[in-house]
C-alpha positions in Angstrom: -2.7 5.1 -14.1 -4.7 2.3 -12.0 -3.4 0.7 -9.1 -1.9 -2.3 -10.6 0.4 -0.2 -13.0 1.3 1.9 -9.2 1.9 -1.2 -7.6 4.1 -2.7 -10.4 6.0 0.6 -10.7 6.6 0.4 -6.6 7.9 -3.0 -7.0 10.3 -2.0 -10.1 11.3 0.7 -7.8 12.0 -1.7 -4.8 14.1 -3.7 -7.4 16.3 -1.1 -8.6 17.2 -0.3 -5.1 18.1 -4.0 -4.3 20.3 -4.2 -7.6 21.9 -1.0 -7.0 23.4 -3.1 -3.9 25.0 -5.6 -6.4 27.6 -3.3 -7.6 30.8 -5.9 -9.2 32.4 -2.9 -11.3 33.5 -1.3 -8.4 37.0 -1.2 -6.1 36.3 -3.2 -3.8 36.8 -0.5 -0.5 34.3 2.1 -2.2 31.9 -0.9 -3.2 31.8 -2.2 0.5 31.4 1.6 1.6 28.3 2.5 -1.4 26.8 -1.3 -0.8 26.4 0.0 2.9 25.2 3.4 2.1 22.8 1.9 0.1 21.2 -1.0 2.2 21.2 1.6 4.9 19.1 4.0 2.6 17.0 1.1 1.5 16.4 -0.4 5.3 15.5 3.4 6.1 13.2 4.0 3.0 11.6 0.2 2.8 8.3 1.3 5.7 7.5 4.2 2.9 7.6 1.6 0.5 5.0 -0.4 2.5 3.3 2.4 3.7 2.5 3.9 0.0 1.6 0.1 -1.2 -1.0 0.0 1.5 -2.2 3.2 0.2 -2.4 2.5 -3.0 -4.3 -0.7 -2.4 -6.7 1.0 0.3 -7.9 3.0 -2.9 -9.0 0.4 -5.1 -12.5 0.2 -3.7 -14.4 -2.9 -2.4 -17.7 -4.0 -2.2 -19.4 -3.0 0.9 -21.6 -5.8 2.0 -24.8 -4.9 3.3 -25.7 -7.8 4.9 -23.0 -7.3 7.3 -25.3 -4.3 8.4 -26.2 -3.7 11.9 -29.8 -2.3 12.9 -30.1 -0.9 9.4 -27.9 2.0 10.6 -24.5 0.7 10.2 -22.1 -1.4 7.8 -19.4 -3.5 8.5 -16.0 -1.9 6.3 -14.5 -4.6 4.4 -10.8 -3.9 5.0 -10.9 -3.0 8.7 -14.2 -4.7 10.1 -14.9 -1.7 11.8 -19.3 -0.5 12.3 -19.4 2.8 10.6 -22.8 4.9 10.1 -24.6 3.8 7.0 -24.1 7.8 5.6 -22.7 5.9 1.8 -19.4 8.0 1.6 -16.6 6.9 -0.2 -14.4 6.0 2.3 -14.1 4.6 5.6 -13.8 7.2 8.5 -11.3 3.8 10.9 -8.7 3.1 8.1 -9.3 4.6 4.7 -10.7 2.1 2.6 -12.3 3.1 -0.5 -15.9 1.8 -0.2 -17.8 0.6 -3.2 -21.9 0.8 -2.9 -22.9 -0.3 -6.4 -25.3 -3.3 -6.2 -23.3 -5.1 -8.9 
């Protein structure tokens, strides 16, 4: 699955929970009581929501640009602008970013 099928599945999710709080065929006491469960449970859940779309999108890698490279030793991470050692590895050590190295 590649990130934009995660990130539209995320979004479908956040959705569902939103119309679930747009409940007509409901009494009207047990609808006010399950709308209020509900937002609760989605004001509660909605910084996992963020916090797993940030993840997701930290993975898709980005070009590391190497003229943004300090005394041939370090390079500049495109997400977080953080000076990491030039070692090449995947990710960045500061905030995760998936780094890509190609010279395309």
């Amino acid at each position: 699955m590649n990130m934009n099928k995660e990130l539209e599945a995320l979004q479908k999710l956040r959705d569902l929970v939103e119309n679930l709080t747009r409940i007509d065929y409901m009494p009207t006491e047990l609808r006010n009581e399950v709308k209020e469960l509900l937002i609760k449970s989605y004001e509660d859940s909605n910084g996992y929501f963020s916090r797993i779309e940030e993840a997701l999108k930290r993975n898709e890698p980005m070009k590391v640009d190497l003229t943004t490279a300090r005394f041939e030793r370090f390079y500049k991470c495109p997400n977080c602008g953080g000076y990491n050692n030039m070692e090449r590895s995947s990710y960045c050590p500061d905030c995760g970013q998936r780094l890509d190295w190609s010279d395309k």
